[in-house]
N, C-alpha and C positions, 0 to 999 in steps of 0.2 A: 389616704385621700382617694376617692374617688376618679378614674379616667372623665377627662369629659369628653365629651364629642361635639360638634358643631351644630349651631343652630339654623336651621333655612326658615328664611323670611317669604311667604309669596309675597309677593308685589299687589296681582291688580291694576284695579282703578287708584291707586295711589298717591295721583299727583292730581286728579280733578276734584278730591273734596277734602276738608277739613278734618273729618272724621277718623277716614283711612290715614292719611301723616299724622294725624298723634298716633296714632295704632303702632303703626310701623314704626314711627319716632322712638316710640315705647319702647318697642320689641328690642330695635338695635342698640336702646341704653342699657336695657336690663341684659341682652347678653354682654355689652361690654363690660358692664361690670362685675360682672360673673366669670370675664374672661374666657369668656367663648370664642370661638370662629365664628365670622357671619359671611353666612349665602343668600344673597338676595335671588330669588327663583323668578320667570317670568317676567325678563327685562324686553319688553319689545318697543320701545321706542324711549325716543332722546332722554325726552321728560322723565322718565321713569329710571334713567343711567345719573342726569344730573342732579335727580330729589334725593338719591342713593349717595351719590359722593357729597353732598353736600351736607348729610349726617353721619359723614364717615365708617359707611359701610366695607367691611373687609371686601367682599368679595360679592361677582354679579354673573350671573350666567343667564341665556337666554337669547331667543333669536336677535335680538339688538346683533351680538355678536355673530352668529351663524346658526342654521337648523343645526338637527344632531349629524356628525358624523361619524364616517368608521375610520377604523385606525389609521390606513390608509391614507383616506381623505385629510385627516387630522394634520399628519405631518407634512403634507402639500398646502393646507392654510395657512399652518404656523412658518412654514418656509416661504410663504408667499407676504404673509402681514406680518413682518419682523419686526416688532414696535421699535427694537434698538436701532435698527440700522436706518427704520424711519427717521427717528427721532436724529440721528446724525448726518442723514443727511440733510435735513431741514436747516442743521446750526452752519 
């Protein structure tokens, strides 16, 4: 069998017309059914995080979450937005 490797989805204009969501819609049925990974690329606002979870895309990267950083930097964001300890201390 063949390795597979993961699909990246751009995004876009995604969420403002009808055209682009079946596009997309598409993309992320035919990879899941292929059993792919899915990277949704170029997530820069809300709309575009909640049209992606809402077709159960694996995965989102894009300024939504943060410009690029360096390594550095990385591990000072992740130790700063800790989603678990968020999320615990919410409960």
């Amino acid at each position: 069998m063949a390795e597979q490797s993961g699909l990246i989805v751009p995004i876009g204009h995604c969420h403002e017309n009808d055209e682009d969501k079946a596009l997309v819609t598409t993309i992320v049925s035919m990879g899941k059914n292929l059993g792919l990974p899915l990277i949704a690329e170029g997530v820069e606002e809300y709309q575009h995080l909640t049209f992606l979870q809402g077709i159960k895309c694996d995965e989102i990267q894009g300024y939504w979450f943060s410009k690029p950083l360096l390594a550095e930097e990385l591990i000072m964001f992740l130790e700063k937005n800790d989603h678990e300890k968020i999320n615990k201390e919410a409960a």
